[in-house]
LOLUMDO-822650 format. One record per residue (C-alpha): residue in one letter; x, y, z. Coordinates in steps of 0.05 Angstrom, whole numbers, plus 5000, padded with zeros to 4 digits. Each point is the difference from the previous one (the first is absolute). Layout:
N
res, xx, yy, zz
A, X, Y, Z $
...
//
This chain:
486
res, xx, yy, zz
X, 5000, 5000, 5000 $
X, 5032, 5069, 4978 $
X, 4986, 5063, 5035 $
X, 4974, 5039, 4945 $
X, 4986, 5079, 5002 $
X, 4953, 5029, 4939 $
X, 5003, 5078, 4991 $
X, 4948, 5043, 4964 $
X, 5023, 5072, 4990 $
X, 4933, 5037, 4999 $
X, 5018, 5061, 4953 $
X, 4936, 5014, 4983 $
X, 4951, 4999, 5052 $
X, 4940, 4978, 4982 $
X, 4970, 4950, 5056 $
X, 4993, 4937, 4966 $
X, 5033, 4930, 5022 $
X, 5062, 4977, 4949 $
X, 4972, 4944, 4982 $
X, 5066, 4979, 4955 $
X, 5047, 4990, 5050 $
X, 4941, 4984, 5049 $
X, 4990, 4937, 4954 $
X, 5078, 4990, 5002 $
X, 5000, 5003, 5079 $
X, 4932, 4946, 5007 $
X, 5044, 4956, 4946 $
X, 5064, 4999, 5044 $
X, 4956, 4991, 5071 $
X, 4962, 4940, 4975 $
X, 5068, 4974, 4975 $
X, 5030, 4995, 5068 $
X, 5042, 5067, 5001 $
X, 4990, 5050, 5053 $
X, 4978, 5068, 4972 $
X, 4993, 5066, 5021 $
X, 4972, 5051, 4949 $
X, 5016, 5077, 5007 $
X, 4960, 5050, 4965 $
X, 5039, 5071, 5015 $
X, 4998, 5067, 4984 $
X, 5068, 5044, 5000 $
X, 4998, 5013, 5072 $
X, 4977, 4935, 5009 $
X, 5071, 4975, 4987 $
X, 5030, 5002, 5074 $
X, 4948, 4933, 5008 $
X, 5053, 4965, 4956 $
X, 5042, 4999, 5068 $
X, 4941, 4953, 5035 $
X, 5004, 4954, 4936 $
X, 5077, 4996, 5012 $
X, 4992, 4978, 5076 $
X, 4960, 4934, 4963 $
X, 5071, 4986, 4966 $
X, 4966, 4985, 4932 $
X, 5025, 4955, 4954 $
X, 4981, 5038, 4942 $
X, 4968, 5063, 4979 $
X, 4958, 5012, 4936 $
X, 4973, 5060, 4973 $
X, 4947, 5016, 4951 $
X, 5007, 5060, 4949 $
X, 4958, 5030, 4945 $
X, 5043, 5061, 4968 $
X, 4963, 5051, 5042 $
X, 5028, 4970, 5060 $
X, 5069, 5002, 4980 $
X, 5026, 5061, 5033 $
X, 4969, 4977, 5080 $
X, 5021, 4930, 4979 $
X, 5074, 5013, 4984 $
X, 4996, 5045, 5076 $
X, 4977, 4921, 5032 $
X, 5051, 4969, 4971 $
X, 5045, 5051, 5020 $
X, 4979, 5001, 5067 $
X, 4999, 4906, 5005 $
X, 5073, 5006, 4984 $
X, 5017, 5049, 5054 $
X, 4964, 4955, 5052 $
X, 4995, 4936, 4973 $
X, 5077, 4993, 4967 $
X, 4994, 4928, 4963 $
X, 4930, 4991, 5000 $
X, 4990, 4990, 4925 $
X, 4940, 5036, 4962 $
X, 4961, 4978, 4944 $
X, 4958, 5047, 4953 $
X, 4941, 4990, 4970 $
X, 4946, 5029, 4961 $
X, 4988, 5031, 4936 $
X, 5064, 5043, 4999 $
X, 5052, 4954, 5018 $
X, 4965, 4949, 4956 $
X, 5007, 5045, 4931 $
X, 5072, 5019, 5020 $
X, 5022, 4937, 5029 $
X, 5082, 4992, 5003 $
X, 5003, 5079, 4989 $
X, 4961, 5005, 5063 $
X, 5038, 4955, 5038 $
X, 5057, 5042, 4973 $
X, 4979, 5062, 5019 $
X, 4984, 4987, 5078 $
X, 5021, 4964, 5057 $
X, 4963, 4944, 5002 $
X, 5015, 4920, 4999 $
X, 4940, 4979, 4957 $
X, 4942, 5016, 4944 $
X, 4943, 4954, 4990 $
X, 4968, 5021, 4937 $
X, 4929, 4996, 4971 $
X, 4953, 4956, 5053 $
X, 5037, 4993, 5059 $
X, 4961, 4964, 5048 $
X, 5038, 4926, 4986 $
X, 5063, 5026, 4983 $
X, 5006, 5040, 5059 $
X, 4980, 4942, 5050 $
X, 5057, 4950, 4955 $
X, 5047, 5056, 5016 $
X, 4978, 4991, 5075 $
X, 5001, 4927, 5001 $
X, 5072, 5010, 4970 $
X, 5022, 5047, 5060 $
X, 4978, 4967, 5051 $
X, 5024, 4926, 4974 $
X, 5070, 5027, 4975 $
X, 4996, 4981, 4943 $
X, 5040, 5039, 4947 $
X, 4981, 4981, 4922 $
X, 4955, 5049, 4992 $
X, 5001, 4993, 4930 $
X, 4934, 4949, 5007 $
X, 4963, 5056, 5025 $
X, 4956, 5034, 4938 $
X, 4984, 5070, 5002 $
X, 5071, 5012, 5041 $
X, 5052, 5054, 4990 $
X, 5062, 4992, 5043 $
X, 5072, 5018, 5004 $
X, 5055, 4933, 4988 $
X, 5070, 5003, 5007 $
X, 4998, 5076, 4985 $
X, 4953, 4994, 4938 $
X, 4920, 5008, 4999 $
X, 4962, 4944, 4969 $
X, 4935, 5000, 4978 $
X, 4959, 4937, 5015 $
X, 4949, 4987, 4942 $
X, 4920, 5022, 5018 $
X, 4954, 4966, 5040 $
X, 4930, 4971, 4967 $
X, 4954, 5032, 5023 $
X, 4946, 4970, 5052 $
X, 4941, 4973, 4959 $
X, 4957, 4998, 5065 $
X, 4992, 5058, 5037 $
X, 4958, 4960, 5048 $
X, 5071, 4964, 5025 $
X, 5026, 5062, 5033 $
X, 4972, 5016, 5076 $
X, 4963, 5072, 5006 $
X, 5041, 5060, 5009 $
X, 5015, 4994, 5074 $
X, 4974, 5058, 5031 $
X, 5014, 4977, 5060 $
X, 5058, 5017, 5005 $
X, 4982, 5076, 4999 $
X, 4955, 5041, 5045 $
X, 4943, 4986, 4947 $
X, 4964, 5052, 5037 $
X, 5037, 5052, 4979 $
X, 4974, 4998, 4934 $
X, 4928, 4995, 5009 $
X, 4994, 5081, 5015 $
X, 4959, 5041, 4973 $
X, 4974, 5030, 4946 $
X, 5027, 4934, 4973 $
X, 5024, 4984, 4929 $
X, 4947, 5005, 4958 $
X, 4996, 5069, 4961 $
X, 4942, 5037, 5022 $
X, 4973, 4950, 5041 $
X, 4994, 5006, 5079 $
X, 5032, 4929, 5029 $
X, 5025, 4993, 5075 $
X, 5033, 4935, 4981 $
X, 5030, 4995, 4933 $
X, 5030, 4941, 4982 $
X, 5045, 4985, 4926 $
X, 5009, 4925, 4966 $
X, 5015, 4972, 4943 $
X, 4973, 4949, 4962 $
X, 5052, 4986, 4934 $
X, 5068, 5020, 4974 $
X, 5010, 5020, 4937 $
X, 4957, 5048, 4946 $
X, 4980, 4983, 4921 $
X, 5011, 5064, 4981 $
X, 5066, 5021, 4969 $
X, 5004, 5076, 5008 $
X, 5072, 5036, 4996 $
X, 4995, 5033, 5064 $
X, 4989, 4940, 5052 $
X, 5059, 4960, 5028 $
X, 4949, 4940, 5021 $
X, 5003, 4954, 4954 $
X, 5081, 5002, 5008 $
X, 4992, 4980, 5072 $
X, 4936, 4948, 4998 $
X, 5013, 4989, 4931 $
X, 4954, 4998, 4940 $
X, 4952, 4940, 5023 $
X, 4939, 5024, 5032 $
X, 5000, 4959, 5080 $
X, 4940, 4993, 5035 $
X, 4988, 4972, 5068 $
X, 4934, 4966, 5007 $
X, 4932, 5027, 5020 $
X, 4998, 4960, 5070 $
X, 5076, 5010, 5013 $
X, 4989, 5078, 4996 $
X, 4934, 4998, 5042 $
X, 5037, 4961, 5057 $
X, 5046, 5061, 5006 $
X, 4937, 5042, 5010 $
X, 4970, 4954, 5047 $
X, 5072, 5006, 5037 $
X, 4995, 5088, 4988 $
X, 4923, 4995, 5026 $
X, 5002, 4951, 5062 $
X, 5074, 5029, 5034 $
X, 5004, 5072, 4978 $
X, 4929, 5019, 4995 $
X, 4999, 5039, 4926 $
X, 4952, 5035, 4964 $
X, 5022, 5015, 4936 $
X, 5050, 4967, 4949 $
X, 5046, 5023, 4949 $
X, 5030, 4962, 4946 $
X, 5065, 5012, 4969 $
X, 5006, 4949, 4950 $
X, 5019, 5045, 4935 $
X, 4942, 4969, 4968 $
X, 4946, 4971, 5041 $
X, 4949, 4998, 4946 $
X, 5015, 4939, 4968 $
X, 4961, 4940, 4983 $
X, 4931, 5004, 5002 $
X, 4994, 4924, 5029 $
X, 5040, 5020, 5048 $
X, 4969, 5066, 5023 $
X, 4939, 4971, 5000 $
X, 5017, 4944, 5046 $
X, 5041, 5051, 5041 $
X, 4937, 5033, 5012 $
X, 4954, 4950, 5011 $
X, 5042, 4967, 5049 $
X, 5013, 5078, 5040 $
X, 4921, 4996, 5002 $
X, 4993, 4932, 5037 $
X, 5039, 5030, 5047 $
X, 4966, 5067, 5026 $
X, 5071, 5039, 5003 $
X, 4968, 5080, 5000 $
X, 5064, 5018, 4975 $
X, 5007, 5062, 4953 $
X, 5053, 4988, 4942 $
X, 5034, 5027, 4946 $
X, 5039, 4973, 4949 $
X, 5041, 5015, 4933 $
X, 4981, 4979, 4925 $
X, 5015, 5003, 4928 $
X, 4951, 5027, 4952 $
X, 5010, 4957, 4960 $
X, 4987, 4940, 5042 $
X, 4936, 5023, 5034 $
X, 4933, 4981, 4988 $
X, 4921, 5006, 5016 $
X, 5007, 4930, 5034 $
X, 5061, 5021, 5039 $
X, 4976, 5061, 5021 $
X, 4935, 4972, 5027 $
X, 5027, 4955, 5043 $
X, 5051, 5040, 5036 $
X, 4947, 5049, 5007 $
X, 4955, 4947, 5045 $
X, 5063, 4979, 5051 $
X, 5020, 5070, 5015 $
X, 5042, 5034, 4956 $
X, 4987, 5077, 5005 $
X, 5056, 5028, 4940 $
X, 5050, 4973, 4946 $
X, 5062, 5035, 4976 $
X, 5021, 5000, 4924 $
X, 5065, 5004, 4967 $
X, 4974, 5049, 4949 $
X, 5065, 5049, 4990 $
X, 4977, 5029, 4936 $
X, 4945, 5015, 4957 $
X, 5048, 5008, 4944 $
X, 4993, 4939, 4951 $
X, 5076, 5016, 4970 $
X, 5024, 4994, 5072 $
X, 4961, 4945, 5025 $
X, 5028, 4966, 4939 $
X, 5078, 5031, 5018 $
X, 4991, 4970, 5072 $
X, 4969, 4936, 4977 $
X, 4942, 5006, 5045 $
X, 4951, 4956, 4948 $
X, 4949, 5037, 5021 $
X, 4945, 5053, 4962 $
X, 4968, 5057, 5016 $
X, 4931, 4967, 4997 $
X, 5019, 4949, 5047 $
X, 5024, 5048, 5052 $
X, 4932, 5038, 4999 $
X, 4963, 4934, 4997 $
X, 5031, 4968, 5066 $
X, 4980, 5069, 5033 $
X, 4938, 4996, 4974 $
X, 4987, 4936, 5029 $
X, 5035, 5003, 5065 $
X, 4956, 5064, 5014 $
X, 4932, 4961, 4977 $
X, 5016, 4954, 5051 $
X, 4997, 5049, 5053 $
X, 5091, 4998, 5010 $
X, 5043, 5061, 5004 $
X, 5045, 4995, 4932 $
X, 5070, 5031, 5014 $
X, 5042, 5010, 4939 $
X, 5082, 5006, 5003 $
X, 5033, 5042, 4947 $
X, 5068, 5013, 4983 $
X, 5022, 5062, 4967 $
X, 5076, 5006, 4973 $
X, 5019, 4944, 4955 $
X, 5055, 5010, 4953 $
X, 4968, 5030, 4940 $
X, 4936, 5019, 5035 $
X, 4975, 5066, 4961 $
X, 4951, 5060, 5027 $
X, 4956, 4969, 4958 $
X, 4999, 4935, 5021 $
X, 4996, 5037, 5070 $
X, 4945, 5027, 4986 $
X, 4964, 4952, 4965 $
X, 4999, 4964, 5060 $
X, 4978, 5055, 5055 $
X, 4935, 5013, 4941 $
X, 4990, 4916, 4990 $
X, 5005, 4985, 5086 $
X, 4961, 5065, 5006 $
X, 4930, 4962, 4965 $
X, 5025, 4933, 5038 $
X, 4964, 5011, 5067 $
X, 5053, 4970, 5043 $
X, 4993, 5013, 5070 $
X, 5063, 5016, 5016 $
X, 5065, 5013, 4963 $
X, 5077, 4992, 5021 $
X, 5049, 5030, 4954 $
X, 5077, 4980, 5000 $
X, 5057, 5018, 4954 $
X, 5033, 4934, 4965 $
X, 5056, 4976, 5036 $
X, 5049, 4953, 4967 $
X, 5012, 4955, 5055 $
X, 5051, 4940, 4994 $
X, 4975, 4937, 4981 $
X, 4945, 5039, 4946 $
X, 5006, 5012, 4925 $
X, 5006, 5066, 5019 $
X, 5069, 4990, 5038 $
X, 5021, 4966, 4945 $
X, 4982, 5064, 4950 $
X, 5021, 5048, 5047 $
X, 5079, 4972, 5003 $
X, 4995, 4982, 4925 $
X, 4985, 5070, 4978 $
X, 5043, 5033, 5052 $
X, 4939, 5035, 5035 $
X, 5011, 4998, 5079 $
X, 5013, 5054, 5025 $
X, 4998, 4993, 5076 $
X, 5051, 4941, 5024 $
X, 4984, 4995, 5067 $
X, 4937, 4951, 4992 $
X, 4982, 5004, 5074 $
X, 4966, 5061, 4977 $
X, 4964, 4972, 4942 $
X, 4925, 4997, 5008 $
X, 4942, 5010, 4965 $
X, 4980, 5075, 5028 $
X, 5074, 5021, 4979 $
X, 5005, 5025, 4931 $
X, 5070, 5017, 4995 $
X, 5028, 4929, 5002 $
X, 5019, 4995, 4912 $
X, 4989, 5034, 4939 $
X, 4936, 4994, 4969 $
X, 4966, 5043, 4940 $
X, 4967, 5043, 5041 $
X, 5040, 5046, 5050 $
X, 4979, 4978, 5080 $
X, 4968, 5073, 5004 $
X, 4953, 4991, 4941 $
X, 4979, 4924, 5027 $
X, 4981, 5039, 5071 $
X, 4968, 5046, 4973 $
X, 4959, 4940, 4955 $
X, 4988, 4969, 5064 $
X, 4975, 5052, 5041 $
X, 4949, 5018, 4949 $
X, 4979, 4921, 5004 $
X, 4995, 4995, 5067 $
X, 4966, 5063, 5008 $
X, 4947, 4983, 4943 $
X, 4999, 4937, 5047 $
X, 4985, 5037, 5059 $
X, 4930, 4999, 5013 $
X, 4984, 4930, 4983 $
X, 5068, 4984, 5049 $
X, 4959, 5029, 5057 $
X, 4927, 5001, 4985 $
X, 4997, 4928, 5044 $
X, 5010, 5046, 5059 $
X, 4942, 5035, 4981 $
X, 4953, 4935, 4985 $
X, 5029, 4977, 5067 $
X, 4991, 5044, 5051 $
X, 5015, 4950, 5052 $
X, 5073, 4982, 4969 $
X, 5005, 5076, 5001 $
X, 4992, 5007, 5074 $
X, 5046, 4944, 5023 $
X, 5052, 5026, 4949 $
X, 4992, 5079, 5028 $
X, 5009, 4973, 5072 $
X, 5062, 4950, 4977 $
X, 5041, 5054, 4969 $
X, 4992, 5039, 5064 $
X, 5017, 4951, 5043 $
X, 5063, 5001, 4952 $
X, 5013, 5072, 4996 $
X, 5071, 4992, 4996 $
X, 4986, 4952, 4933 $
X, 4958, 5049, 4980 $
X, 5039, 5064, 4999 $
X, 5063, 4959, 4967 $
X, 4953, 4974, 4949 $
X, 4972, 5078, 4988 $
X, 5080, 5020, 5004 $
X, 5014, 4951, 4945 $
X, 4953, 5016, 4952 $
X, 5014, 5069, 5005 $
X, 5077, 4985, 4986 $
X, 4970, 4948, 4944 $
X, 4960, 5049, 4981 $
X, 4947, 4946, 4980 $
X, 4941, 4983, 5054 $
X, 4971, 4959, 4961 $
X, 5059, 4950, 5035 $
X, 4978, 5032, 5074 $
X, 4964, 4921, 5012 $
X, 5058, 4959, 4990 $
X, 5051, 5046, 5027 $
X, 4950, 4999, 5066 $
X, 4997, 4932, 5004 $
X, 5071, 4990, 4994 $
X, 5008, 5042, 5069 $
X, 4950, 4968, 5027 $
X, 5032, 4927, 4981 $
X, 5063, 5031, 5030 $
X, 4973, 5002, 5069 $
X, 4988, 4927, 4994 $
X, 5054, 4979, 5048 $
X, 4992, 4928, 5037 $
X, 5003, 4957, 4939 $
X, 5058, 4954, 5021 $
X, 5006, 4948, 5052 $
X, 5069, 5015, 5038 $
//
């Protein structure tokens, strides 16, 4: 049995679970290692010094590119305490850079693309002494001075194998506050899951399909209801969010889903995301009946020459038919967009404000196209020499100054500003049809005044308060202390 510590470096604090290296952590524990599981802020850090008391046998750490910068501070910070403990990194980042990353910091170890077995062979290897780690797939390591890269690991065609993300390893409670995690929606106990791995679509922005690769992985209907009988009967929720990238799949399967949530008398609220493309009357209709209040789209553009540049395989049509829909059924239909692609034009800019404009969507978020590694758009980005700001722990997708694009970063603000505020009333008129949501909200961000000034104080410096909601939930997320077992 290894002593194992798992970090999550919460950059961005929105209060949801990580259910990625939660999964990791339930893998390792019902494989016989003994795991602790650390989900810290930056002055959160100093807890490492509990962890190191433990003597761990191993520490791994899970990274997306936005958590780069706080990461490379934990590592920093193991080695000063923990001198020969080796690290392992995970995650999307290390996965698209593999040896480079392990180049580039000071760690022992990457497991690349799903990590859950080849992180517990890595254990098993540890704690037995064994040293050939070349039988372990998925494995980056250092060897007699060189770095070898063990070929990938399949990936697991039954997602109902691996144990639930083990939440108990966390103060779950912490992350049941209110207002919850679904937009617009008042929840006192908001819980996130997943139910596959993996999306069909193909788009040039999203890293997914690098890490879960192209195959679409589902678990079953009674596997995934088991982990809400487990998130009803010990944590008392009332309201579910899930993050699969595309939860609107398979009719069969959404219709069992629902049938099956219906036997069972949950009263949960849910949300959930889907493809307009893949939605349906049937599907609809049956979410509808076991709870589900909203569903986000993907839409980015209503530009047919970019939707076809960003390989979206989606129309126009489609978009405004899945709204349609949702909205007959008596859901909230939120619709992404993503402003900023490489040869966007004003025109297609505007084309799209004047198309989402007749759309009806209840509520619109707005980001500017970030090339993230592991994307098409990384892969553009370096090939045509556009990045322009190196440091990727500041790339995300409300910073516009991170390459080159066609259109200058103060011409795609200004595009977005005029979206959002065209977007404006139909963002807020749900305060308005619900007057009690209204209240609770008023008396919340009072009882968070500090939250609430910061969030005024950065939209004034962002000039843009149309982002005042997620930069006051952020604050409010950042008060969420008490998430880690020590």
């Amino acid at each position: 049995m290894a002593n194992v510590c798992l970090i999550y470096p919460r950059e961005i604090n929105l209060n949801f679970f990580p259910l990625g290296i939660g999964y990791v952590a339930s893998y390792l524990s019902s494989n016989g290692h003994n795991v602790s599981l650390l989900d810290l802020t930056e002055e959160e850090i100093p807890l490492l010094k509990k962890i190191a008391r433990r003597k761990p046998d191993i520490i791994g750490i899970s990274i997306t590119t936005t958590q780069l910068g706080l990461a490379g501070k934990m590592i920093d910070y193991v080695k000063k305490i923990m001198p020969g403990v080796p690290i392992a990194a995970g995650g999307i980042h290390p996965s698209y850079f593999k040896d480079e990353f392990l180049r580039a910091h000071d760690i022992d170890y990457v497991i690349y693309e799903e990590g859950e077995i080849t992180m517990k062979e890595l254990c098993d290897s540890l704690q037995s002494g064994d040293k050939d780690l070349s039988r372990i797939p998925g494995l980056i390591y250092r060897k007699a001075g060189e770095i070898v890269i063990n070929p990938p690991r399949e990936l697991i065609a039954d997602l109902d194998t691996l144990p639930f993300p083990a939440r108990d390893l966390v103060r779950y409670e912490a992350y049941l506050q209110p207002p919850g995690i679904i937009r617009g929606v008042w929840t006192e106990r908001s819980a996130n899951i997943s139910t596959s791995r993996g999306c069909p679509g193909r788009c040039t922005y999203c890293g997914v399909n690098y890490l879960w690769g192209k195959a679409y992985r589902r678990r079953t209907v009674d596997n995934v209801l088991k982990e809400i009988d487990l998130l009803v009967e010990k944590y008392g929720i009332d309201s579910l969010y899930f993050m699969d990238d595309t939860f609107l799949m398979n009719t069969g399967w959404i219709e069992e889903f629902s049938e099956k949530f219906i036997t069972r008398k949950y009263n949960l609220k849910w949300s959930c995301y889907g493809r307009v493309d893949t939605v349906n009357e049937r599907m609809l209709e049956a979410i509808k009946k076991c709870g589900c209040v909203q569903v986000e789209y993907g839409i980015e553009s209503c530009s047919e020459g970019v939707l076809k540049a960003i390989k979206k395989s989606t129309k126009v049509e489609q978009m405004a038919a899945a709204v349609r829909m949702t909205k007959k059924e008596g859901m909230r239909a939120l619709g992404s967009f993503i402003f900023g692609f490489p040869k966007d034009t004003e025109k297609d800019l505007e084309e799209t404000i004047r198309v989402a404009s007749k759309m009806n969507i209840d509520f619109v978020t707005c980001y500017f196209a970030t090339p993230y590694p592991g994307s098409e758009l990384y892969e553009q980005a370096i090939s045509e020499d556009r990045i322009i700001e190196r440091d990727m722990s500041t790339w995300y997708v409300r910073n516009n100054n991170i390459w080159r694009v066609d259109l200058g970063p103060e011409t795609l603000s200004r595009y977005r500003n005029k979206f959002l505020s065209a977007s404006r009333f139909r963002n807020t008129f749900f305060l308005v049809k619900n007057p009690v949501f209204l209240f609770q909200f008023l008396i919340f961000m009072i009882g968070n005044y500090d939250a609430l000034y910061k969030s005024i104080r950065q939209s004034v410096r962002a000039r843009c308060f149309d982002d005042f909601g997620y930069y006051f939930y952020t604050y409010v997320s950042n008060k969420s202390k008490g998430r880690n077992i020590l």
